[in-house]
C-alpha positions in Angstrom: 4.6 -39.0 13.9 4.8 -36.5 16.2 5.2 -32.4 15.1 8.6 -30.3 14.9 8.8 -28.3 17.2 11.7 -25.7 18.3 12.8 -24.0 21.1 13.7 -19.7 20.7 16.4 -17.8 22.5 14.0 -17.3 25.1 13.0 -21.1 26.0 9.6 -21.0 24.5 8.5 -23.7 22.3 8.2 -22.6 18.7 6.6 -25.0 15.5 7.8 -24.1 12.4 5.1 -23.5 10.1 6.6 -24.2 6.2 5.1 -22.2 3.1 2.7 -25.0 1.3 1.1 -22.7 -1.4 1.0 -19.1 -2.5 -2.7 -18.0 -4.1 -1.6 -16.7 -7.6 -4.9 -14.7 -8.0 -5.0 -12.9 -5.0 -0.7 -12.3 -5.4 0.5 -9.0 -6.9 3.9 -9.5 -7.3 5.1 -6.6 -5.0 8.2 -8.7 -4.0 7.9 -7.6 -0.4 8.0 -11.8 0.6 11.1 -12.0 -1.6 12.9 -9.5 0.0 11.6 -10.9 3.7 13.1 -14.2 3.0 17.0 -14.7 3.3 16.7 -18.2 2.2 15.7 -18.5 -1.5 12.6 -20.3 -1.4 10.8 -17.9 -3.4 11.4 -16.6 -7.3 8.6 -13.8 -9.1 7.8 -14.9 -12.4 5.5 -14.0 -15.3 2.5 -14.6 -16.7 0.8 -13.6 -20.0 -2.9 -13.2 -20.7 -3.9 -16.6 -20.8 -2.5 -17.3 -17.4 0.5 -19.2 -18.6 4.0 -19.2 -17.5 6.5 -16.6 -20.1 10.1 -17.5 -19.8 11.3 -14.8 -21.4 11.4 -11.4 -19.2 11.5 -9.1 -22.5 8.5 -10.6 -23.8 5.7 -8.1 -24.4 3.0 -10.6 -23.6 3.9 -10.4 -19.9 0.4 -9.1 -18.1 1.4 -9.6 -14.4 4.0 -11.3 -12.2 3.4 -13.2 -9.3 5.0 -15.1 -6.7 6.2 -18.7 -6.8 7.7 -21.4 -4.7 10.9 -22.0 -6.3 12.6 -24.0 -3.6 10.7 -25.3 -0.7 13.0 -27.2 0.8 14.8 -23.8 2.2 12.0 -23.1 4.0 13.0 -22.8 7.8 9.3 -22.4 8.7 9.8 -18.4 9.7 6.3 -17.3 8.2 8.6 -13.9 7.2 7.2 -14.4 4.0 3.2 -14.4 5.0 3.7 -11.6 7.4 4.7 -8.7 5.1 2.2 -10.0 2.5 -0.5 -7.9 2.1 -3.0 -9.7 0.5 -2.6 -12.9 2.7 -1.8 -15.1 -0.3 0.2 -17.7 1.9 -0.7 -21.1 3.3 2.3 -22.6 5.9 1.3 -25.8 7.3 3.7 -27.5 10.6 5.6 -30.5 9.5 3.8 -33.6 11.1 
């Protein structure tokens, strides 16, 4: 199968590269990749001590928040996300 590629304004041929994972131990939740992205693929959530997910946002056990994927199937492929990052948690692969 051959890769995706695209075409910008300017004629030059662009591959998408789509977000594959975010590294939840370098990630500090700053939110900059959630406010880079205009499609909703991303969602912050919470995690307690243990490293496990808490559902409830008024729960005192909460001990950091990181990124998440919420919904990958938005992704256009930008990379906004990864760029702002600043601890280079993001992995984009091109869709083969």
């Amino acid at each position: 199968m051959a890769t995706l590629t695209s075409v910008t304004f300017g004629g030059k041929t662009w591959t998408p590269q789509f977000v594959q994972s975010i590294n939840q131990e370098k990630c500090i939740g700053c939110g900059r990749c959630f406010k880079a992205c205009g499609r909703n693929v991303l969602l912050l959530k919470a995690l307690n001590e243990e490293g496990e997910w808490v559902e409830d946002e008024e729960d005192e056990e909460i001990e950091r928040k990181v990124m998440t994927i919420a919904n990958r199937d938005a992704c256009i492929g930008c990379e906004a996300c990864s760029r702002v990052c600043p601890k280079n948690c993001y992995t984009h692969e091109a869709l083969n």
